[in-house]
VOGU-3710 file (C-alpha; in Angstrom, 3 decimals, decimal comma):
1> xxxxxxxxxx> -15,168/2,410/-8,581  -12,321/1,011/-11,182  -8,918/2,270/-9,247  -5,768/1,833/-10,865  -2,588/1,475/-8,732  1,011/2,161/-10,430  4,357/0,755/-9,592  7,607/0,696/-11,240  8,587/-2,615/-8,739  7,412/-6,054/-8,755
11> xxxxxxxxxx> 4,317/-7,180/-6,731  4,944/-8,684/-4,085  7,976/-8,019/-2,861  10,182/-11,193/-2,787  12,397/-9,948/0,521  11,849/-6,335/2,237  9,579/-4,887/0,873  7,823/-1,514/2,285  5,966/0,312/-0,327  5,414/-2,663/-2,527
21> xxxxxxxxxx> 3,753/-4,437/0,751  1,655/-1,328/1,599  0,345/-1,303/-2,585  -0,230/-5,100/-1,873  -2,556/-4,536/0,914  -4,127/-1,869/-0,253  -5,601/-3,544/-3,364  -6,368/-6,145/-1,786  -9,035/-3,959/1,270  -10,157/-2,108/-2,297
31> xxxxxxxxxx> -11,599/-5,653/-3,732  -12,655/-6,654/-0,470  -15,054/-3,302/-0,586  -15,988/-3,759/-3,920  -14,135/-1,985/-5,762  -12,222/-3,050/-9,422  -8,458/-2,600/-8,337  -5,960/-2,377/-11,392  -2,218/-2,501/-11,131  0,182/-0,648/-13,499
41> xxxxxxxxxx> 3,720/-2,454/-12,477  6,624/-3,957/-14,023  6,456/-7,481/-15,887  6,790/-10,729/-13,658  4,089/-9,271/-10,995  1,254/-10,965/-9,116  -1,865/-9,231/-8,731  -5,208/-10,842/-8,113  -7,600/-8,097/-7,264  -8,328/-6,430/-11,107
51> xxxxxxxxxx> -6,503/-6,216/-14,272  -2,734/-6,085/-14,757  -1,428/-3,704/-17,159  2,429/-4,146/-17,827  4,261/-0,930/-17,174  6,803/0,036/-19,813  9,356/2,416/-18,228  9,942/3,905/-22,029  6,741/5,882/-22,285  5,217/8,593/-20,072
61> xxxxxxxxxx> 3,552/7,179/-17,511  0,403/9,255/-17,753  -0,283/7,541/-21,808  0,033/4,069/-19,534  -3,170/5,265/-17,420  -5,801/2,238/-18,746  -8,975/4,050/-19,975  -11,424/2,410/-17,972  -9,718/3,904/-14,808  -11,995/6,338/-12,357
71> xxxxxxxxxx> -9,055/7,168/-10,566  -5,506/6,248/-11,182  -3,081/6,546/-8,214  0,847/6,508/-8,641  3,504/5,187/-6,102  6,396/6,503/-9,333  5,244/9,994/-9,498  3,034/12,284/-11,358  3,557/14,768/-13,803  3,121/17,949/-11,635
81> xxxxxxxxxx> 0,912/19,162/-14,402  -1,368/16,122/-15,343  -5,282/17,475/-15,439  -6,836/13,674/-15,085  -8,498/12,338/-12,325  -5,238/11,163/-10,771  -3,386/11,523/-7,453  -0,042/10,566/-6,274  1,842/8,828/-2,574  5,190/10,860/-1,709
91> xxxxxxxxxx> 6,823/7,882/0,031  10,268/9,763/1,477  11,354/13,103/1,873  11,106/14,773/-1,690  13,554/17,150/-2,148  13,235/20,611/-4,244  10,495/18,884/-6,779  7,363/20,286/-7,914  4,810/18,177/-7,093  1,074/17,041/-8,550
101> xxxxxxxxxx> -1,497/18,746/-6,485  -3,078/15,718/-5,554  0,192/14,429/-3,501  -0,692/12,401/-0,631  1,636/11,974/2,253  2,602/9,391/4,410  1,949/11,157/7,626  0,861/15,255/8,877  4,140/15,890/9,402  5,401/14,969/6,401
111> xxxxxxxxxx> 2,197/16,874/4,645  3,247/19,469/6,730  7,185/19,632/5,709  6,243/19,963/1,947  3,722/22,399/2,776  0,648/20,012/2,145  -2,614/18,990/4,059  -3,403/15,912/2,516  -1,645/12,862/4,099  -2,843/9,005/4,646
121> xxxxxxxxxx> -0,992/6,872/7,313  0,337/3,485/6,281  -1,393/0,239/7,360  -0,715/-3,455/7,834  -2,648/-6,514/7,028  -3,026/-8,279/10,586  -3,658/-11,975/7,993  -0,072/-12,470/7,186  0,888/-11,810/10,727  1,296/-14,828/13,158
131> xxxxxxxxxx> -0,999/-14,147/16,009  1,079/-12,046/18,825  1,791/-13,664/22,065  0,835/-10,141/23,899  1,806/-11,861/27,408  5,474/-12,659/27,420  7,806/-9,983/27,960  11,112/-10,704/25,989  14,616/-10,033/26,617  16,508/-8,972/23,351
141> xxxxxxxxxx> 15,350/-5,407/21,924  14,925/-5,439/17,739  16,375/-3,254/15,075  14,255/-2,604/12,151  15,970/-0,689/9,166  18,519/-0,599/6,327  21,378/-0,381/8,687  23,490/0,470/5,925  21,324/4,479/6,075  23,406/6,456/8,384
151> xxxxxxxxxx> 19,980/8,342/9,221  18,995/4,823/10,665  21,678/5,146/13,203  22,286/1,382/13,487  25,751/2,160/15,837  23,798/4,383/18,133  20,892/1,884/18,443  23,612/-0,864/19,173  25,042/1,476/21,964  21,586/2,239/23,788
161> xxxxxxxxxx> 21,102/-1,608/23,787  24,161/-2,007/25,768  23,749/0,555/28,287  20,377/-0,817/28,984  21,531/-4,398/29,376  19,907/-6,026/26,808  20,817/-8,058/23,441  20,125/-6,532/19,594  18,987/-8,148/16,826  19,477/-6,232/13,693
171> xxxxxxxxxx> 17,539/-6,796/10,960  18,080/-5,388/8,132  21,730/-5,011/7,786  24,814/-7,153/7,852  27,974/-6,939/10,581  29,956/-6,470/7,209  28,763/-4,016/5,003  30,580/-3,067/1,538  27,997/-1,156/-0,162  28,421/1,907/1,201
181> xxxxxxxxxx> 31,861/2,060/2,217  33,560/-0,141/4,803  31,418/-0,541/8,127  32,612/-3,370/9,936  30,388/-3,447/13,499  32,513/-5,973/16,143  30,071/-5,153/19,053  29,253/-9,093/20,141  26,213/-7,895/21,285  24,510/-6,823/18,090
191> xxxxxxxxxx> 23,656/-10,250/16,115  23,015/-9,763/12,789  20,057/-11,075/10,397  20,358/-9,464/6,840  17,555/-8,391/4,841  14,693/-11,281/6,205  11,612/-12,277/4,739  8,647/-11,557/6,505  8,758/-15,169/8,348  12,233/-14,011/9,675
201> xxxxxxxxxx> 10,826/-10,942/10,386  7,790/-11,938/12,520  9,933/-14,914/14,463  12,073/-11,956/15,580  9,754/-9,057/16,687  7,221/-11,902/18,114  10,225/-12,703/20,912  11,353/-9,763/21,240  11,149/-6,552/24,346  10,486/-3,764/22,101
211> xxxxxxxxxx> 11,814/-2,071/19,144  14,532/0,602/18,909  14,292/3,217/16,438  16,814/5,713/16,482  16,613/7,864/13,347  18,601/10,603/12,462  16,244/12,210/9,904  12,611/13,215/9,662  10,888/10,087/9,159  8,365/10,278/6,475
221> xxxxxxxxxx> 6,404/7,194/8,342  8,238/4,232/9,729  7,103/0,710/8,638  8,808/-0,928/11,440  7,104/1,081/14,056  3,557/-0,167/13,572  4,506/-4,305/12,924  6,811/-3,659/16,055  3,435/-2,229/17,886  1,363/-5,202/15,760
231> xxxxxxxxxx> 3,455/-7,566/18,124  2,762/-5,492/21,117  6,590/-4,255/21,133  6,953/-0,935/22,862  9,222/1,964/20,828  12,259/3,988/21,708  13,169/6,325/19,338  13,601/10,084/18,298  11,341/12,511/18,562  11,851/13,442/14,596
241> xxxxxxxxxx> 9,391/13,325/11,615  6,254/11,357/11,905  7,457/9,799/14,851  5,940/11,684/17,534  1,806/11,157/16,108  2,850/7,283/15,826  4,186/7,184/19,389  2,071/7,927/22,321  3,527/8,014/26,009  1,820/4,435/26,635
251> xxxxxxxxxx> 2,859/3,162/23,270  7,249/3,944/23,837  9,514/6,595/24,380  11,261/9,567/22,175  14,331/11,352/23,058  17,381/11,970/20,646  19,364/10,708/23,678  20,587/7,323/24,437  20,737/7,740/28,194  16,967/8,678/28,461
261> xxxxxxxxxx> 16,106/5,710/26,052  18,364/3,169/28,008  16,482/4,160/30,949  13,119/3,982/29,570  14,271/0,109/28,207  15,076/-0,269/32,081  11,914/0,396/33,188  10,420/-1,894/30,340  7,875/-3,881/32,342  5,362/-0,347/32,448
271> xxxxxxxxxx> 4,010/-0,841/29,239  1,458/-2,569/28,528  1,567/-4,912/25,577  -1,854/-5,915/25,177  -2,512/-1,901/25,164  -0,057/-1,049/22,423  -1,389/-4,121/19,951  -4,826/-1,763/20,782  -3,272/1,261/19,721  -1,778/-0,582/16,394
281> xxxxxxxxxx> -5,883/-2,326/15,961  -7,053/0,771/16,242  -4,920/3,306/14,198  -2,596/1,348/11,511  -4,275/-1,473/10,005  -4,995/-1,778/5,909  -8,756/-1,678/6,463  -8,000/2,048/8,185  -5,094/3,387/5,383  -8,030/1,941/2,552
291> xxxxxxxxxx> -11,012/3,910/4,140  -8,619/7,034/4,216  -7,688/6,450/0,581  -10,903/6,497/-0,426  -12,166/9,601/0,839  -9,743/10,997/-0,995  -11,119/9,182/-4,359  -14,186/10,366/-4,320  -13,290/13,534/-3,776  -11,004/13,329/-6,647
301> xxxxxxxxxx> -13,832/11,115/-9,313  -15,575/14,185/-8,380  -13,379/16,594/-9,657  -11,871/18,162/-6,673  -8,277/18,997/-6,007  -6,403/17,909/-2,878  -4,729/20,508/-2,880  -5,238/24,250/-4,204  -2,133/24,174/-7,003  0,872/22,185/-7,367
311> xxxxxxxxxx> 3,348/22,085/-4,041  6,960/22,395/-3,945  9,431/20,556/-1,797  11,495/22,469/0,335  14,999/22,192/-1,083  16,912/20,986/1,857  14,267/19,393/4,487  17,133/19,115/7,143  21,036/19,661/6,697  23,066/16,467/7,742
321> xxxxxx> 22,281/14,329/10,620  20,296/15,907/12,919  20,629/15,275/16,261  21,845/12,720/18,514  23,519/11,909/21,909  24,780/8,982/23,079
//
């Protein structure tokens, strides 16, 4: 099958990079199965796995689609309306849109928030992971967002951290953050590592207890969760979004409050690292997202609809913060 992937940011991502990473791997499981993998992304990108067709972000994208293509697959978007052979990932929470009705979501709950059935969890490639040392157990608990998001609730992850007795490394964020307003966070025991590369990245989570993940919106997926389960880090975070069909009882702990997480953290030493790299080998690897993928290709080359008409996002998915105590 020729598949043609579509981007509107450069392959591979230089720093953080989520959905570039996940399009990365993805191409690369497609040409390890056979397949032709085009990319449709911006000039200055890498891609070794099929032909690389520059995008041009002046021209509908659906006149970009290279002719040879069985089925073309967008990370920008889709013309709601487009009759090819073409689907489309929702990455985050789409608000109000019409949507094409071969949308594929991130996770069932997100299908299930924009009214949808068709949804593909995201995977990792273990080969650009450093081997996990499953058998220490770690003192400092990790951070794993754009602490800048108020929905990533950075302050309350800081403050669970504390009443569990344990360090945080942040990464992600900075102590000092003018982007959005001035956030200074003094807390001593919060240390701070920017936006890191995925060496940084890996150094961190491989040392660390476990990962805290206190969002304050309905997570369309969470990245973070599965490398943190990759290095056999256990999760305590809210039960909102996809979070609860990532997050097993052996795997972490969800509560949207502090207290009950900060007690779970206590009693750290019950789960079972070796168990919850399993969980990650078993459920959230490339080689899984890619199979998924293409079960949805062929029913699409064959000229089936994921869906039965176009969807439509609800307007507001959630209003403000939902909720927390700390």
């Amino acid at each position: 099958m020729h598949i043609v992937l579509a981007t509107h940011t450069r392959i591979p991502a230089l720093r953080y990079g989520g959905t570039e990473r996940i399009i990365a791997w993805l191409g690369r499981a497609l040409a390890e199965k056979g397949h032709v993998v085009g990319l449709l992304g911006p000039a200055g990108s890498t891609w070794h796995y099929g032909p690389l067709t520059v995008f041009d972000p002046d021209q509908p994208l659906e006149v970009q689609i290279p002719r040879e293509a069985d089925v073309f697959h967008s990370h920008v978007g889709l013309d709601p309306d487009f009759d090819g052979k073409a689907c489309q990932t929702i990455h985050g929470n789409a608000a109000g849109a019409r949507l094409h009705r071969n949308s594929i979501f991130v996770s069932a709950n997100h299908a299930a928030r924009h009214g949808a059935a068709a949804f593909v969890h995201n995977g990792l490639d273990p080969r650009v992971y450093p081997e996990p040392n499953l058998a220490h157990g770690g003192r400092s608990l990790a951070f794993l967002a754009k602490a800048a998001w108020k929905v990533k609730n950075v302050r309350g992850a800081i403050r669970v951290a504390r009443k569990a007795g344990r360090r945080l490394d942040v990464l992600g964020g900075y102590r000092l953050n003018l982007k959005m307003g001035l956030r200074l966070t003094l807390d001593p025991n919060a240390r701070f590592h920017g936006m890191v590369d995925d060496a940084g990245k890996a150094e961190v989570l491989g040392r660390s207890a476990g990962l805290l993940f206190p969002v304050r919106w309905h997570e369309p997926f969470g990245l973070a969760v599965i490398e943190a389960m990759y290095f056999g880090l256990p999760v305590f975070a809210t039960p909102y979004g996809s979070l609860p069909e990532l997050v097993p009882e052996h795997v972490g702990c969800l509560s949207d409050r502090g207290e009950v997480l900060a007690e779970a953290i206590r009693d750290i030493g019950r789960f079972d690292r070796a168990a919850i790299h399993g969980h990650f080998r078993e459920h959230f690897t490339a080689e899984r997202m890619t199979a998924r993928y293409l079960s949805f290709y062929e029913r699409i080359e064959a000229g089936e609809s994921l869906h039965p008409a176009t969807l439509m996002a609800p307007v507001a998915p959630h209003q403000g913060l939902l909720p927390w105590t700390d």
